[in-house]
C-alpha positions in Angstrom: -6.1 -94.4 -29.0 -6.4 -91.0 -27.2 -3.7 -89.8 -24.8 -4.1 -89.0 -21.5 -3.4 -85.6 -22.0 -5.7 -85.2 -25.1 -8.3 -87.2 -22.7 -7.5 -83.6 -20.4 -7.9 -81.4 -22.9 -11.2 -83.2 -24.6 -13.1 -82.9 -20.7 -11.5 -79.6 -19.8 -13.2 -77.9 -22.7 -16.3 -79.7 -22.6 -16.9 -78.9 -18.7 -15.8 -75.3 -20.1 -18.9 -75.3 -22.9 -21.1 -76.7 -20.4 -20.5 -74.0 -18.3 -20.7 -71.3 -20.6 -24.2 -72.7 -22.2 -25.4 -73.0 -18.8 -24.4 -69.8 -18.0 -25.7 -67.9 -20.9 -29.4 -69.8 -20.3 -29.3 -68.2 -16.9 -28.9 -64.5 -18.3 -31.1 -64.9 -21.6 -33.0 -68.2 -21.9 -34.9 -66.8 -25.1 -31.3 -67.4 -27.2 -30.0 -70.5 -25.6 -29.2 -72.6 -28.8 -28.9 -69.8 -31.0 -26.3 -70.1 -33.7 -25.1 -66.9 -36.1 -25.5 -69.5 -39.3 -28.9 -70.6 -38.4 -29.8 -66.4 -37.8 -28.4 -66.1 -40.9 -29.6 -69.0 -42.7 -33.3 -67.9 -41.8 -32.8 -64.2 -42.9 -31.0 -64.8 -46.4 -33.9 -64.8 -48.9 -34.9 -68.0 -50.4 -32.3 -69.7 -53.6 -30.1 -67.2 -52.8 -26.3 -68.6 -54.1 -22.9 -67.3 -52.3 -20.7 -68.7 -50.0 -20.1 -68.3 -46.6 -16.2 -67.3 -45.5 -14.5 -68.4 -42.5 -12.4 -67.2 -39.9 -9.5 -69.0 -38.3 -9.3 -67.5 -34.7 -7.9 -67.1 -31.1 -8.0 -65.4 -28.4 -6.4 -61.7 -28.9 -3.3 -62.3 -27.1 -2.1 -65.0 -29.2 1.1 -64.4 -30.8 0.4 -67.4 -33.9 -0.3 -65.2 -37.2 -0.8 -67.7 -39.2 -1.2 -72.0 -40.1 -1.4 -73.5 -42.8 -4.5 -75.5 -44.1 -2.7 -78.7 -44.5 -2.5 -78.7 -40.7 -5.4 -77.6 -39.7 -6.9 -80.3 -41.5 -4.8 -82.9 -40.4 -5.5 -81.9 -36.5 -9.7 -81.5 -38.0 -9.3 -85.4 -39.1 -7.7 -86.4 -36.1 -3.9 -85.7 -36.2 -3.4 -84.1 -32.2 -0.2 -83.1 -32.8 -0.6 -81.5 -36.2 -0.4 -77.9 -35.4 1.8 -78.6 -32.5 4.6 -76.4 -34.8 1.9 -73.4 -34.4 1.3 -74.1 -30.2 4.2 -75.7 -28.9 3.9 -76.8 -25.5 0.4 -76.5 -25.2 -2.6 -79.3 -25.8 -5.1 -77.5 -28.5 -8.6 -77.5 -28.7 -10.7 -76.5 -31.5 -14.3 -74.7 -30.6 -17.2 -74.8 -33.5 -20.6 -73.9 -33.5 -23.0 -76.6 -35.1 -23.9 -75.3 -37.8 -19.9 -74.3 -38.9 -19.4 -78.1 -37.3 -21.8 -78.9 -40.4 -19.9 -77.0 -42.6 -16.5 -77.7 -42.3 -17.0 -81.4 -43.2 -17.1 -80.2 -46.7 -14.1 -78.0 -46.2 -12.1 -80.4 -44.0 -13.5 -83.8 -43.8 -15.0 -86.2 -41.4 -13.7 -84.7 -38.0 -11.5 -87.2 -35.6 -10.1 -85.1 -32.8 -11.6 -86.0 -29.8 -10.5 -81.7 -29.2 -12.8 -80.4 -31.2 -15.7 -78.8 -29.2 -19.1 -77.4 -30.0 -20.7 -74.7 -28.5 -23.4 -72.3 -29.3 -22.3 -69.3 -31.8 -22.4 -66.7 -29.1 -20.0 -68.5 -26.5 -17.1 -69.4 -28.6 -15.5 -66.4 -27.8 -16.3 -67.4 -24.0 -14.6 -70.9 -23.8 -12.2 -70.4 -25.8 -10.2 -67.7 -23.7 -11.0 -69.8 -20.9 -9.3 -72.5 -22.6 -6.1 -70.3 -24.0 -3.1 -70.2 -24.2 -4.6 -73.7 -26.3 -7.4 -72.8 -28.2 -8.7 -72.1 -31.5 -12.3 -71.2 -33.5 -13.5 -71.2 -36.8 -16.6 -68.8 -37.3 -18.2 -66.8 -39.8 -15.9 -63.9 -40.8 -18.4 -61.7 -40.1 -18.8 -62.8 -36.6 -15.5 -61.5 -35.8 -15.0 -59.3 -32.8 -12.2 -57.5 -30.8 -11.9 -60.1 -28.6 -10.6 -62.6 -31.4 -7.5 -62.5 -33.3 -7.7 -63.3 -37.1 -5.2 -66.0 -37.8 -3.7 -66.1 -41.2 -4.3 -69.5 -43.5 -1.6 -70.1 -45.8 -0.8 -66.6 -45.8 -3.6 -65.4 -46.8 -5.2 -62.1 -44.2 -8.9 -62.4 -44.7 -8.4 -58.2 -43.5 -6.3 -57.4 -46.1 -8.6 -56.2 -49.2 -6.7 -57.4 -51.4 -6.4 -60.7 -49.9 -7.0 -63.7 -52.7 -10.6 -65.3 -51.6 -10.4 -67.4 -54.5 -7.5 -69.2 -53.1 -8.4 -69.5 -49.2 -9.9 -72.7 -48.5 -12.3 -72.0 -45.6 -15.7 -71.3 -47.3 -18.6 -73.3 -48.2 -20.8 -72.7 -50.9 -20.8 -71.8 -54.4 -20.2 -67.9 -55.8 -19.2 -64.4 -54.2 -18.8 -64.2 -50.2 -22.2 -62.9 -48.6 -20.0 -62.1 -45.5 -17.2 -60.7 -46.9 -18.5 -58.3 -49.5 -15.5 -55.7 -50.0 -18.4 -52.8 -50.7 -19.1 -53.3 -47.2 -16.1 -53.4 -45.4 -14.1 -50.8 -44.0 -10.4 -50.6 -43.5 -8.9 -47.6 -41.0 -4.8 -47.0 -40.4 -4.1 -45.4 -37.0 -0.9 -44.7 -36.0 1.3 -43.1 -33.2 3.3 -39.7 -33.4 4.4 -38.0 -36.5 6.6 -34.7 -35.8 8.8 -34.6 -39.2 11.8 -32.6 -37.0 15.0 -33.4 -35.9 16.6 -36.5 -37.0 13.9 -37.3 -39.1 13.7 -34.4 -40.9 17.5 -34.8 -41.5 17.3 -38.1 -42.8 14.3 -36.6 -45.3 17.0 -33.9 -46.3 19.7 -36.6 -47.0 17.6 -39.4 -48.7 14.5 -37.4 -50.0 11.0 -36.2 -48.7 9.7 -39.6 -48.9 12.1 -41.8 -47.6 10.4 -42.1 -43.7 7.2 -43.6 -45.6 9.1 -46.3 -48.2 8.6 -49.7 -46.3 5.5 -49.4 -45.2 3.6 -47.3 -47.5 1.4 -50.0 -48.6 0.2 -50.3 -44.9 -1.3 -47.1 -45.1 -2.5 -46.7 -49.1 -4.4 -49.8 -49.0 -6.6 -48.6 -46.3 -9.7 -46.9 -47.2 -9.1 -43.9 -44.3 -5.3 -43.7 -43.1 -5.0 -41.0 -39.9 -1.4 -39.6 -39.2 -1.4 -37.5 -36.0 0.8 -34.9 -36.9 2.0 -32.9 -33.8 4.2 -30.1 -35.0 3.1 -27.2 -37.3 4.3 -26.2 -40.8 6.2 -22.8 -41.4 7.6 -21.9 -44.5 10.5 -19.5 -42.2 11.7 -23.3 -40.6 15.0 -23.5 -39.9 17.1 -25.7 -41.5 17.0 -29.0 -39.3 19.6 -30.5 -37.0 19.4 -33.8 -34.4 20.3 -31.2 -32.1 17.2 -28.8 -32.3 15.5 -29.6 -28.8 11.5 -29.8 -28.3 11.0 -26.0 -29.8 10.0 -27.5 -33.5 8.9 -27.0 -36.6 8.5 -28.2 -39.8 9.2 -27.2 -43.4 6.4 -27.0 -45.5 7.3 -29.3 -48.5 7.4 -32.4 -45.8 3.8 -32.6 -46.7 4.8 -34.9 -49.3 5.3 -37.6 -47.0 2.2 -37.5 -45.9 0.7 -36.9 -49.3 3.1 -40.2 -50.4 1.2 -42.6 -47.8 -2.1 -41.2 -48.5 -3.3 -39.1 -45.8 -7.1 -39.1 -45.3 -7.8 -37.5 -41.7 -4.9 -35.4 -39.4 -5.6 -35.5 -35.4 -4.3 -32.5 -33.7 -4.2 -33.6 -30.6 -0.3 -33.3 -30.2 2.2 -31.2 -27.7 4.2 -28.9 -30.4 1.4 -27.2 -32.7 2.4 -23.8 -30.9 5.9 -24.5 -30.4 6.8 -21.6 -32.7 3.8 -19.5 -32.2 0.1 -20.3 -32.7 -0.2 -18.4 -36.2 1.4 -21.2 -37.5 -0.8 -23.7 -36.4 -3.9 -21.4 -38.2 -2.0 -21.5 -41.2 -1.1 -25.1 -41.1 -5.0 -26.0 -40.8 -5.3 -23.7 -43.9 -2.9 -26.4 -46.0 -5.1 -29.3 -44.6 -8.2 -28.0 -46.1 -6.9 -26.8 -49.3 -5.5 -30.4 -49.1 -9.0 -31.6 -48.3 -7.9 -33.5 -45.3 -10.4 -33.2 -42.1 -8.8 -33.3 -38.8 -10.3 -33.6 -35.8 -8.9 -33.0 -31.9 -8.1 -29.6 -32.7 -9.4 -26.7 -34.4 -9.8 -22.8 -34.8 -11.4 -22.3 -31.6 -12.3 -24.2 -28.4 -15.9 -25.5 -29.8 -14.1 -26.7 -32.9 -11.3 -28.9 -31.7 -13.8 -31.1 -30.1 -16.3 -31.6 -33.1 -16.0 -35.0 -34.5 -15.4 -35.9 -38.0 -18.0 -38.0 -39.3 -17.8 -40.5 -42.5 -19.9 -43.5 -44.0 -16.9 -45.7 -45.5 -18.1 -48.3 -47.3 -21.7 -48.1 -45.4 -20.0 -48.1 -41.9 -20.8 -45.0 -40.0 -17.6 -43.9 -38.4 -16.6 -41.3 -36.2 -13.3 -39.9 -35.0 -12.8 -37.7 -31.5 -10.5 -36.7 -29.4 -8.2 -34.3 -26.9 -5.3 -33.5 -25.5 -5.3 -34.7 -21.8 -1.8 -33.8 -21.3 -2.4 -29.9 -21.1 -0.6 -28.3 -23.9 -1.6 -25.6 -26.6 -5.5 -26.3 -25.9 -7.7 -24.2 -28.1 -9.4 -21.4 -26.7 -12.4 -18.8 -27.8 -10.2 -17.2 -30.1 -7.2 -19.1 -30.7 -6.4 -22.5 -32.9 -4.9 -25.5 -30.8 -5.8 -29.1 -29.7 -8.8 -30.0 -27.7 -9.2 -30.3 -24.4 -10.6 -33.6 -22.5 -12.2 -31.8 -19.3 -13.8 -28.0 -18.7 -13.1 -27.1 -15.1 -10.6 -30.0 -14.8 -9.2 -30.7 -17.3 -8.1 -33.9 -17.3 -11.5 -35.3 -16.2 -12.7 -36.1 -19.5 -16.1 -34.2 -18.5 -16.0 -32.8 -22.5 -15.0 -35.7 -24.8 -16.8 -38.2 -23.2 -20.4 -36.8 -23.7 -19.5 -36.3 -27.6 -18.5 -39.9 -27.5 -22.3 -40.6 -25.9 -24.0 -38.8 -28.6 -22.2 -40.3 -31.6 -22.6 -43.7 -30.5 -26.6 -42.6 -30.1 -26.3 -41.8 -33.7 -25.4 -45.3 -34.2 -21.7 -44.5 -35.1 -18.6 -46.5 -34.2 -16.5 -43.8 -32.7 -12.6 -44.0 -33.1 -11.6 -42.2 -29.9 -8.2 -40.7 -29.2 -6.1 -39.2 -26.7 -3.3 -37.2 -26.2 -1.8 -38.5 -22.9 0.7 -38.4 -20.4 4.2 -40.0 -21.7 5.3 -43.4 -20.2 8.3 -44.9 -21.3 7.1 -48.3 -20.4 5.0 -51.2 -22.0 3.1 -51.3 -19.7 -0.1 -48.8 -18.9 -0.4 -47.2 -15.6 -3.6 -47.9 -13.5 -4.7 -43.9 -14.2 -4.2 -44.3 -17.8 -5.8 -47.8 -18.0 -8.9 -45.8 -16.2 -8.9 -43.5 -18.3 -8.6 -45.2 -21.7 -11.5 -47.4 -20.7 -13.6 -44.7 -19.6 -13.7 -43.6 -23.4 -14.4 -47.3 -24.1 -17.1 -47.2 -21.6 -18.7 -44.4 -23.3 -19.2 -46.1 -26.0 -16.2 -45.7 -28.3 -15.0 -49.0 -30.0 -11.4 -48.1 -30.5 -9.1 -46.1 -28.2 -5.8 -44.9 -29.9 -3.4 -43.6 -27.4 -1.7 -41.2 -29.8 1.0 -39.9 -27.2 2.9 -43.0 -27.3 6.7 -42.6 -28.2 7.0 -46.0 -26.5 4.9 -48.7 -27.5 2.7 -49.7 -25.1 0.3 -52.6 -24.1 -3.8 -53.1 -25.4 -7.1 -54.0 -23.6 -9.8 -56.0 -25.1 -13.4 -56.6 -24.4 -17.1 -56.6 -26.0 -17.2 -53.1 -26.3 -14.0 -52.7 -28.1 -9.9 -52.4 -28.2 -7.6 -50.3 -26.5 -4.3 -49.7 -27.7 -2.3 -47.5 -25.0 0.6 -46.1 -27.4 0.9 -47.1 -30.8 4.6 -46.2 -30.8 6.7 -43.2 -32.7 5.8 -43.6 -36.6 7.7 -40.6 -38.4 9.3 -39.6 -35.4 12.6 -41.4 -34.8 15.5 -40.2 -33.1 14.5 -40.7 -29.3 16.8 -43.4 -27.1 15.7 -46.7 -26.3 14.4 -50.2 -28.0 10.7 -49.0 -27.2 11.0 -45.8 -28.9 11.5 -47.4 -32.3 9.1 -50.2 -32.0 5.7 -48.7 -33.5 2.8 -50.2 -34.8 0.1 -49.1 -37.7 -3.1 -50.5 -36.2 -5.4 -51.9 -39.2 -9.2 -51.5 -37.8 -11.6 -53.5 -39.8 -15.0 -52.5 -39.9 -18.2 -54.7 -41.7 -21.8 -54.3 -41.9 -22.0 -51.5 -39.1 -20.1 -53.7 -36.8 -16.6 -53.4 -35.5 -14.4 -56.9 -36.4 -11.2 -56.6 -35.3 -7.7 -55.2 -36.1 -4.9 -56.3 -37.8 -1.8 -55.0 -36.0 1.3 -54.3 -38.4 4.6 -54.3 -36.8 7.6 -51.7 -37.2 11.3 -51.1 -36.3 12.3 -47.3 -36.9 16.1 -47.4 -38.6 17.7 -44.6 -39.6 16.1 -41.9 -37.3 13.3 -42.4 -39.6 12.5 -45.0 -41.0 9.8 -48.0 -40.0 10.6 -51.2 -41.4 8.4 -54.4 -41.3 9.6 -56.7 -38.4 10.9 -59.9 -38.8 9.0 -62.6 -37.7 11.2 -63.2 -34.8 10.8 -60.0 -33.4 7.4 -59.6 -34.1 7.1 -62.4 -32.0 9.4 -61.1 -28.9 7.6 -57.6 -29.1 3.5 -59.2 -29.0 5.1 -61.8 -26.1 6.3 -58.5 -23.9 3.4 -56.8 -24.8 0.8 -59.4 -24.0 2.8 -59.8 -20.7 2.6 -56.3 -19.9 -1.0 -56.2 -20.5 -1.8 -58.6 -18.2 -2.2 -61.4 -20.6 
C-alpha cells in the first residue's frame, strides 16, 4: 500500500510532467513526443551492435555524489524508502523518458514505485529541478548537460576516463558504448590562482619542487588539457623566498617543475603580478612557455595578442579558450607584454572579449571563457560580477572560470552553460581564512561537440601549499554553503 506522502510525491510530479509537456507543445509542437533514444534509434545504421550507457542524475545543486546500484534498484522495484540513506528527509522521485523506461527493465527489473515518472527526453531536466531537492533521472550519458549533476554508481564516475565501464551496471545492449566512446570525449582541468611565492614557495624549498602538486596530481594528468593560471613571472635573479615577501613577487625559475609534474597543457595570463618585478620578465617568461610548448592565452606580447584565443580539436571537440583581465593591472599594450584587457575605452565593459567570444562560437567552438576579476572574500558573487560573468555566458561561452578567486566562490547554471565565480587559490596558499584554502579543480567534460557537464574535485590547502582531497564530510559542508550562497 502507498503512503500518503508517496501518494504526494507520485501527483506532484505527474502535475509537474504534465505541465512541462504541455508547456513545451506550446513553444514547438513539431517535437512534442520526441525522445533522444528514439532520435537516436532512427539515426544508428541498421544491425548496428553496442550498448547504450546511462547516466544517474540530479539537479546541479545536489550535494549526493554517489548511490549504489543495490539501491537504486530496490527503490526502481518498489522499495520508497530505499535510497532514503542518499536523500534524507526528502520524498524522491525518479523521472525517465519512455524509451530509457523501456530500457531499464532489463537493467533493473519490472518497476513498482508509484515515484517513478515519465516524461519526454527533452523535459527531464525541466521537472526534475522543479521537483528537487527530491529528484532523480536516468538518461543517456550523452544527453548530459550543465544543468545535471552526474551521480556516481557504486563508485564508479562515468567522467573519469578511466572509469571501469565493464563494471557499471546501467547500460543496455551488447558490446562497446556508442555514447561513451573515449575517442570522443574530452576532459579539461581548470583551476583558480597559482603564484608559486611566499609561503608556497617556502614549503617547495623545504619539501621539494613538487610537493604543492602531490595529492592531487592525478586530477590534473588524467585530463586531456589541464590550464594552470599562473599570475607571477619567472626570473632567474629571484630572491630567495620568505612568508614575509608582500604582493611585489616573483618566482624562481626551476618552479616550473611543478607545473611540468601535473602536466601543464595551456597557461592563462590573465593575473595581477606578471609585471610585479618589471615587464621584461614577463617577455622572458612567455619565452619558457613556448620553448615548453605550452599556449597561453589572456595575455601576450602586445595588446592584439593577449586577446587571441587558443584554439584546439581534443578528441574531435572544437574548443576554445579566452579571456582578460577586468581588474585593471599590467594590461598589454602596443609594445609591451601583459594580460588582456576586457573593455577598449572602458575597460571593464567587456566591449573586447565579448565579440571574440561571438565569433568563436560562429565557428562552432565551445569557448572556455575566463576572467580576471575583482577579489571578493565571500562565497557568494556580487550582483556586478554575477552580470558580468553571465554576460560572457550570454555570448555564447559554455564555461566561465573566474580565475581571480582566492576565496571560493558560488556557480551559475543554465542551458547555455556553467559559471563558476572563483575556483579558489590552487598553488597559492598562505592567505588567512577557511575560504582561502578551499579550492576546487573543475573537471569539464566535453562529447560529440557538445558540452556535458563538470565534475567538480574538491581541495583543502595544508601546509601553505598543499591541496588535499576533502573528506567526504567537508566536501559536503563546503557544496551545502556554496549552493546556499548561490541561490540554490
Amino acid at each position: 500500500m502507498t503512503s500518503a506522502p508517496t501518494r504526494t510525491v507520485a501527483r506532484f510530479v505527474a502535475a509537474l510532467v504534465g505541465a512541462v509537456a504541455l508547456a513545451s507543445t506550446l513553444v514547438s509542437p513539431g517535437l512534442a513526443g520526441a525522445s533522444a533514444d528514439a532520435a537516436r534509434a532512427a539515426i544508428a545504421p541498421k544491425g548496428q551492435g553496442g550498448s547504450i550507457v546511462y547516466a544517474l542524475a540530479a539537479p546541479f545543486p545536489t550535494v549526493t555524489d554517489t548511490i549504489s546500484f543495490t539501491a537504486l534498484r530496490a527503490f526502481w522495484q518498489g522499495d520508497v524508502n530505499a535510497l532514503n540513506d542518499y536523500w534524507r528527509g526528502s520524498d524522491l522521485a525518479l523521472v525517465v523518458a519512455p524509451d530509457t523506461y523501456e530500457a531499464m527493465k532489463g537493467v533493473l527489473g519490472q518497476p513498482g514505485n508509484p515515484n517513478i515518472a515519465q516524461a519526454d527526453a527533452r523535459d527531464l531536466v525541466a521537472v526534475a529541478w522543479a521537483a528537487r531537492p527530491g529528484a532523480l533521472a536516468i538518461l543517456p550519458f550523452d544527453q548530459l548537460e550543465a544543468r545535471w549533476k552526474l551521480l556516481w554508481v557504486d563508485g564508479i564516475n562515468l567522467f573519469d576516463k578511466a572509469a571501469d565501464v565493464g563494471r557499471y551496471p546501467l547500460k543496455a545492449g551488447d558490446g562497446p558504448a556508442i555514447n561513451r566512446d573515449l575517442n570522443r570525449m574530452a576532459v579539461v582541468a581548470m583551476t583558480g590562482v597559482t603564484a608559486l611565492v611566499r609561503g608556497t614557495a617556502v614549503m617547495m624549498e623545504r619539501k621539494g619542487i613538487t610537493y604543492p602538486g602531490e595529492a592531487i596530481r592525478d586530477w590534473l594528468t588524467t585530463a586531456d588539457v589541464t590550464h594552470i593560471s599562473n599570475e607571477v613571472s619567472f626570473w632567474d635573479k629571484c630572491p630567495k623566498p620568505s612568508f614575509n615577501d608582500g604582493v611585489s613577487m616573483c618566482s624562481n625559475p626551476k618552479y616550473i617543475e611543478l607545473l611540468e609534474y601535473v602536466g601543464t597543457d595551456i597557461i592563462e595570463l590573465s593575473g595581477n603580478h606578471l609585471w610585479d618585478k618589471g615587464w621584461i620578465h614577463l617577455s622572458n617568461t612567455l619565452k619558457i612557455y613556448e620553448d615548453l610548448g605550452w599556449p597561453y592565452f589572456a595575455g601576450g606580447r602586445t595588446a592584439a595578442e593577449a586577446l587571441k584565443p587558443v584554439k584546439m580539436i581534443v578528441n574531435g571537440n572544437p574548443i576554445a579558450f579566452v579571456g582578460c583581465n577586468w581588474f585593471g593591472a599590467n594590461w598589454a599594450t602596443d609594445d609591451r607584454p601583459g594580460s588582456a584587457r576586457c573593455g577598449a575605452q572602458n575597460p571593464r565593459a567587456l566591449d573586447l572579449i565579448i565579440p571574440v567570444i561571438q565569433e568563436l562560437r560562429a565557428e562552432g567552438y565551445l569557448v572556455i571563457a575566463a576572467l580576471q576579476y575583482a577579489e571578493f572574500y565571500t562565497y557568494r558573487a556580487t550582483p556586478q560580477q554575477q552580470r558580468d560573468f553571465k554576460a560572457l555566458r550570454d555570448a555564447g561561452a559554455v564555461v566561465v572560470n573566474g580565475s581571480q578567486g582566492h576565496h571560493a566562490q558560488g556557480f551559475d547554471v543554465s542551458a547555455q552553460g556553467f559559471i563558476h565565480y572563483g575556483t579558489g587559490n590552487l598553488f597559492f596558499g598562505d592567505q588567512a581564512g577557511v575560504g582561502t584554502h578551499q579550492t576546487f579543480v573543475d573537471r569539464h567534460v566535453f562529447y560529440d561537440g557538445r558540452y556535458l557537464g563538470v565534475d567538480l574535485r574538491t581541495a583543502y590547502i595544508m601546509d601553505y601549499s598543499q591541496p588535499r582531497p576533502m573528506s567526504d564530510k567537508d566536501r559536503a559542508t563546503l557544496l551545502r554553503t556554496l549552493f546556499a550562497a548561490s541561490g540554490y
